[in-house]
C-alpha positions as MATLAB code, in Angstrom:
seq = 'XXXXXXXXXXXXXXXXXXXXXXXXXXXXXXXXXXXXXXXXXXXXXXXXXXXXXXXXXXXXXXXXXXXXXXXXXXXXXXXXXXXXXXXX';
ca = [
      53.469  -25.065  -20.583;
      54.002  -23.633  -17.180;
      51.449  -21.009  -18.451;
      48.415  -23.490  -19.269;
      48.715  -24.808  -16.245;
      48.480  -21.350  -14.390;
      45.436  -20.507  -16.096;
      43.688  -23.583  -15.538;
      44.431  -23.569  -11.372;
      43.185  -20.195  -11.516;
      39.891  -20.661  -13.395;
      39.247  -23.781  -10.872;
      39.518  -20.939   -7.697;
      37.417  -18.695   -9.617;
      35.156  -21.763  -10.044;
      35.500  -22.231   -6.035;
      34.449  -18.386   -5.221;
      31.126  -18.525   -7.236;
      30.446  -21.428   -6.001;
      30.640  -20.601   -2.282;
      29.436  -16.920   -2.576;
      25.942  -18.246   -4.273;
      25.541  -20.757   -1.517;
      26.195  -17.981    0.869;
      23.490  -15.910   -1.375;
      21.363  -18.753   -0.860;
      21.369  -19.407    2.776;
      21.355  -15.899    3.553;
      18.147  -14.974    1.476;
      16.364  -18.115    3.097;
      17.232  -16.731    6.597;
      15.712  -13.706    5.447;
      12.707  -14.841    3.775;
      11.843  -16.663    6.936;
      12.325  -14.082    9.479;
      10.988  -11.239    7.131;
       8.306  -12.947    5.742;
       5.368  -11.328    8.115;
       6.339   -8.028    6.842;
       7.518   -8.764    3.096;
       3.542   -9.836    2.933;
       1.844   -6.863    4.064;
       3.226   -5.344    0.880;
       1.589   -7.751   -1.378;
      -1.965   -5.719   -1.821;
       0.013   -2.531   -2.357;
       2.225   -3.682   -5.015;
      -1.050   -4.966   -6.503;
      -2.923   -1.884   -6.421;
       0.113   -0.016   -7.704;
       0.738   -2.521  -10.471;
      -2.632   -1.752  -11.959;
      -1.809    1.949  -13.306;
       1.693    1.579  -13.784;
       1.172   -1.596  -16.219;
      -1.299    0.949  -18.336;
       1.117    3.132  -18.115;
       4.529    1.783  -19.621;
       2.069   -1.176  -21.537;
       0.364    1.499  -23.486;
       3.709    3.190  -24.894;
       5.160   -0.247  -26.116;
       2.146   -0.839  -28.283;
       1.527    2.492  -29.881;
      -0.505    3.566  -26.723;
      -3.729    5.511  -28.224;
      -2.810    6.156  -31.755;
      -4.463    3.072  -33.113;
      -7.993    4.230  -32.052;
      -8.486    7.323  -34.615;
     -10.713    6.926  -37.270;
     -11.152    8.545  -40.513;
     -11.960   12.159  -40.805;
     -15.382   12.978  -38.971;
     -18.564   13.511  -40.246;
     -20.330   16.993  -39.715;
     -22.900   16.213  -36.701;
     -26.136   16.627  -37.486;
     -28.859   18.751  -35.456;
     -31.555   17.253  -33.463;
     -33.942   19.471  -35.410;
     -35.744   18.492  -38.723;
     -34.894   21.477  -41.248;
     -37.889   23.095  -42.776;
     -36.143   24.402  -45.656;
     -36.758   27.782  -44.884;
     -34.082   30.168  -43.368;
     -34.136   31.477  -39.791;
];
């Protein structure tokens, strides 16, 4: 019984720990955010820009990327020029 007990007083100071480390987490990334905001937000347009090519880039592999677009088997082109139906 001795054991239980143990267990039980030690999952409570585990309990404790998370507890206090994400409230340290917490006040710690608001202190940040607040004194760091000026220059976390001059990123903002360059993490937009770069966004733009890298979503084409990993979006097209995830859906097949450019396979989807072939078509059947070509047609010969045809010239410009009317045939005469006489050799050249």
């Amino acid at each position: 019984m001795d054991h239980m007990h143990h267990h039980e007083s030690s999952e409570k100071a585990n309990s404790r720990w998370k507890w206090a480390l994400l409230g340290f987490l917490a006040v710690a990334g608001f202190f940040l955010w607040t004194e760091h905001k000026a220059h976390l937000m001059g990123f903002w347009p360059y993490l937009l820009l770069a966004a733009c090519p890298l979503m084409h880039l990993f979006h097209h592999g995830g859906h097949g990327g450019h396979a989807g677009h072939q078509h059947g088997p070509r047609a010969p082109e045809q010239s410009a020029e009317p045939k005469t139906g006489a050799p050249s």
